[in-house]
C-alpha positions in Angstrom: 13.5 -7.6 36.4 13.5 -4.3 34.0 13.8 -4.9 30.4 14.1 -1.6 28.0 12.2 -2.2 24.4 13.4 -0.2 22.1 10.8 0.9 19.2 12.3 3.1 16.6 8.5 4.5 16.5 8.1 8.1 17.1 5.3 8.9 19.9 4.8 5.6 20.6 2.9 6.1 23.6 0.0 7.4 21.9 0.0 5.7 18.6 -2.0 3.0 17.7 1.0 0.3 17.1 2.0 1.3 20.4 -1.2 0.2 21.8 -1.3 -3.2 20.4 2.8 -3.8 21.2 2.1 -3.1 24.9 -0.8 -5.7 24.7 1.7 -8.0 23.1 4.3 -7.4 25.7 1.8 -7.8 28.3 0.4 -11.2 27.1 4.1 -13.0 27.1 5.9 -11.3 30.7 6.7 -13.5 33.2 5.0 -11.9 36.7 8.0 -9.3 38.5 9.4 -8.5 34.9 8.7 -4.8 33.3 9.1 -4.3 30.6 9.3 -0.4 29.4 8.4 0.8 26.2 10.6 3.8 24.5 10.1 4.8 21.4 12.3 7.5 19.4 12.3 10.8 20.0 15.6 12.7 17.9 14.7 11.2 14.5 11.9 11.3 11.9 10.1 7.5 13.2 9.4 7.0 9.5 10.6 3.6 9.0 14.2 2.4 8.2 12.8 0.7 4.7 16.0 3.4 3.9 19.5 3.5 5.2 19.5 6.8 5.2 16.9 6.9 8.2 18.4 3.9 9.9 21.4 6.3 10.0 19.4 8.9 12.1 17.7 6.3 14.1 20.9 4.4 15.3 22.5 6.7 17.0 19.6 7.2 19.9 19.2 3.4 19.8 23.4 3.5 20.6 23.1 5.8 23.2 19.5 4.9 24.4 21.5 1.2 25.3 24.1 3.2 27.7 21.3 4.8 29.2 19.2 2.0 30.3 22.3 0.5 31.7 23.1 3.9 33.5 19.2 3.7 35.0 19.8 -0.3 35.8 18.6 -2.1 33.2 18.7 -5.9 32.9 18.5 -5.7 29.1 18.1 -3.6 25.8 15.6 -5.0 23.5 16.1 -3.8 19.9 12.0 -4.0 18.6 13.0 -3.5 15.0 13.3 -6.1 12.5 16.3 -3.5 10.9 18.6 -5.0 14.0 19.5 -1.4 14.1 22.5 -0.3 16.0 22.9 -3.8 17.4 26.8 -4.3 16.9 27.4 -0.9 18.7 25.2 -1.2 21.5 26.8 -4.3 22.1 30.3 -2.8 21.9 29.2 0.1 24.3 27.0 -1.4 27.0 27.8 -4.4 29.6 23.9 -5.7 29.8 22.7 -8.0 26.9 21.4 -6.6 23.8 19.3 -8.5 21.6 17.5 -7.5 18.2 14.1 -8.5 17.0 15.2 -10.0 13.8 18.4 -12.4 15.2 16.8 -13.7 18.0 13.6 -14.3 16.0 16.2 -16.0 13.7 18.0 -18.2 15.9 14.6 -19.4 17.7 13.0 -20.3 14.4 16.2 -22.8 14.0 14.9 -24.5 17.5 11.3 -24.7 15.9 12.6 -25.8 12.1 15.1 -26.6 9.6 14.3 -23.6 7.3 12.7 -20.8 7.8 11.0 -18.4 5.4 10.3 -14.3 5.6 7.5 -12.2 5.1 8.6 -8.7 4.7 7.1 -6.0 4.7 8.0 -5.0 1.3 10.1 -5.4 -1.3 12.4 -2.6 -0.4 12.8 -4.0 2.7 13.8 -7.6 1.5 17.2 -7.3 1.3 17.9 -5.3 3.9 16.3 -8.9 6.1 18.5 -11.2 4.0 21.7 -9.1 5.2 20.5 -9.9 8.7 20.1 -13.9 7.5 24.0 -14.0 6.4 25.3 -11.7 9.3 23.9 -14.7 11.5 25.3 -17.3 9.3 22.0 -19.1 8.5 21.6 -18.4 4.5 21.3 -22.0 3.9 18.4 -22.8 6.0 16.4 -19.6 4.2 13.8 -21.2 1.9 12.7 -17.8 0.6 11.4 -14.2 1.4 7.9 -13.2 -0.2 7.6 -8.8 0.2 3.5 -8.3 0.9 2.1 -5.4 -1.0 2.2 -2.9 1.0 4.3 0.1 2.3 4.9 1.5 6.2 2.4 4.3 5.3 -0.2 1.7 4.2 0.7 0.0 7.6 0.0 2.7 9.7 -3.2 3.4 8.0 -4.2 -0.7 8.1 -3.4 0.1 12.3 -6.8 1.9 12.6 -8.9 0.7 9.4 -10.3 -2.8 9.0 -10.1 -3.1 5.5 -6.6 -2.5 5.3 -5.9 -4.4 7.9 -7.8 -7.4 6.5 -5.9 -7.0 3.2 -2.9 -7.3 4.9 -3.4 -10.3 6.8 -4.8 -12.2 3.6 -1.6 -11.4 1.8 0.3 -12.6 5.2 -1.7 -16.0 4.9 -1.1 -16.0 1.3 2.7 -15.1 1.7 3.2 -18.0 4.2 1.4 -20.5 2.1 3.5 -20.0 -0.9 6.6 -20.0 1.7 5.3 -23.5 2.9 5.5 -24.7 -0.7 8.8 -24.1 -1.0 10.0 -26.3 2.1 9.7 -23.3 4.9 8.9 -25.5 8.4 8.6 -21.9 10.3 7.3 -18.8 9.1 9.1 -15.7 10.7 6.9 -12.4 9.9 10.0 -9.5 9.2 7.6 -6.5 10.3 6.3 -5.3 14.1 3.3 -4.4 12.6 2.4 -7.9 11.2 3.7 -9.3 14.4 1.2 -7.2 16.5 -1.8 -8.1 14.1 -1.4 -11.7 14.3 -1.3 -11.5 18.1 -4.5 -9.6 18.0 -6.0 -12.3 15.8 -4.6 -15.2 17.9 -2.7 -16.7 15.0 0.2 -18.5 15.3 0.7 -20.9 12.9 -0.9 -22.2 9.4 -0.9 -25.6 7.9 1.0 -26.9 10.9 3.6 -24.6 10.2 4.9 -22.1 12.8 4.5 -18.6 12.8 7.1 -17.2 14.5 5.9 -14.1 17.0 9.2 -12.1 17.1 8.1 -10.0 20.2 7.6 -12.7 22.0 10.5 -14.2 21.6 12.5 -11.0 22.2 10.9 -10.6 25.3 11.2 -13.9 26.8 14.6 -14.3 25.8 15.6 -11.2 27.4 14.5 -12.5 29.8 16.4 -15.2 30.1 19.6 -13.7 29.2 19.1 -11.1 32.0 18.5 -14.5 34.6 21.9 -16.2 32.6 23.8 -13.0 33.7 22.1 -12.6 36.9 23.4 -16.2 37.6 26.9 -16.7 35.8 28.3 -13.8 37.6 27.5 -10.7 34.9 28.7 -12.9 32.1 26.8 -12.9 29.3 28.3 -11.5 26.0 32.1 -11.4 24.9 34.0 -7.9 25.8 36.9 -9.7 23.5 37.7 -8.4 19.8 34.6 -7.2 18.2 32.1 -6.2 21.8 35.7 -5.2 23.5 35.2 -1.5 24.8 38.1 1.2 24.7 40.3 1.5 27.4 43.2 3.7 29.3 44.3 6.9 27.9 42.4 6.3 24.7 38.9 5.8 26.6 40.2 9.3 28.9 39.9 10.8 25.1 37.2 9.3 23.6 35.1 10.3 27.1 36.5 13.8 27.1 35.2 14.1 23.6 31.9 12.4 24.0 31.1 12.6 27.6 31.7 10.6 30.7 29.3 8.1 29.9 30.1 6.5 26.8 31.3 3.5 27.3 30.1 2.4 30.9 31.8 0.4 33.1 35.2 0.5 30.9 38.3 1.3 32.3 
């Protein structure tokens, strides 16, 4: 099985979070799966904390989908908690596509009752709480507490201690406070706070799950590659809202766009 993770981190072969996701990948495969890493390479890789970078990053994430269905693919991991592009890479490709945040989502529902959110900061808060009402589970959201912190200050905590250790105290301290309020699972809204909790071994507090998105992405990639594998190539809908072009208007639309938009439509 080949599964394509898509970071929307530029260079992320040589960067330090890049490091520390492919030891997180690595921990959770089952033997026989790879799983390649691709990061971006047409936009900035600054974060999408703003929709006007999430703009620039969606459309290699679109086409980057195609592709790894083009170079035979079982399935297109979205590793962003932005869910970026998700909608359209569904529409355009035939092979599941699953984001970091609604998968990490629907888990936590088979761990909890409610969940709670640590984002990364409070920029980035509402832009997670859209995710929580696109996948219909508002009412089982507790709460979101935003750490103090920034993507910069991330980066910088990647390769210095202190930083790092001031970011995992506010973690702990943001999960207690989302414990008070009734959260049964924590779900941590940020790669990089995934990838330091994995590094530290932590996985839950006060008998509370922590949620470890990339796991969960992974493995259930995994098994919606096998569920396709095994129900004859079904696994998503191709009706109304995933339902791809076709006939003379998908002749036009490839004339325009190139002959492999849309693959596999007729």
């Amino acid at each position: 099985m080949k599964l394509w993770y898509q970071s929307l981190v530029r260079d992320i072969d040589s960067s330090p979070y890049g490091a520390l996701l492919r030891k997180a990948i690595d921990a959770c495969v089952d033997p026989g799966t790879r799983v390649d890493i691709h990061g971006i390479e047409q936009s900035s890789g600054f974060g999408v904390h703003y929709r006007f970078l999430e703009y620039h990053d969606m459309k290699e994430v679109i086409f980057n989908a195609m592709r790894a269905e083009k170079e035979g693919y079982d399935a297109f991991l979205i590793g962003n908690t932005s869910d970026a592009g998700i909608r359209e890479a569904r529409e355009v490709a035939n092979i599941p596509v699953l984001g970091l945040s609604e998968t990490g989502l629907h888990v936590a529902c088979m761990m909890g009752a409610t969940f709670g959110l640590l984002t990364v900061s409070e920029k980035w808060t509402p832009r997670n709480i859209e995710n929580v009402r696109r996948a219909g589970l508002e009412s089982r959201l507790v709460g979101c507490v935003p750490l103090n912190t920034s993507p910069l200050e991330l980066k910088k905590a990647m390769v210095e201690k202190t930083r790092r250790d001031k970011v995992m105290s506010d973690v702990m301290a943001g999960a207690r406070s989302l414990i008070e309020r009734g959260a049964e699972v924590i779900i941590p809204a940020g790669g990089d706070i995934i990838v330091f909790l994995v590094e530290d071994g932590i996985f839950e507090v006060d008998n509370t799950p922590i949620l470890n998105g990339i796991f969960e992405l992974v493995k259930m990639g995994e098994v919606a590659a096998k569920l396709r594998a095994i129900s004859g190539g079904r696994f998503k809908s191709k009706r109304l809202g995933y339902a791809a072009p076709s006939g003379d208007f998908l002749r036009r639309i490839r004339d325009f766009y190139g002959p492999d938009v849309y693959p596999g439509a007729q």
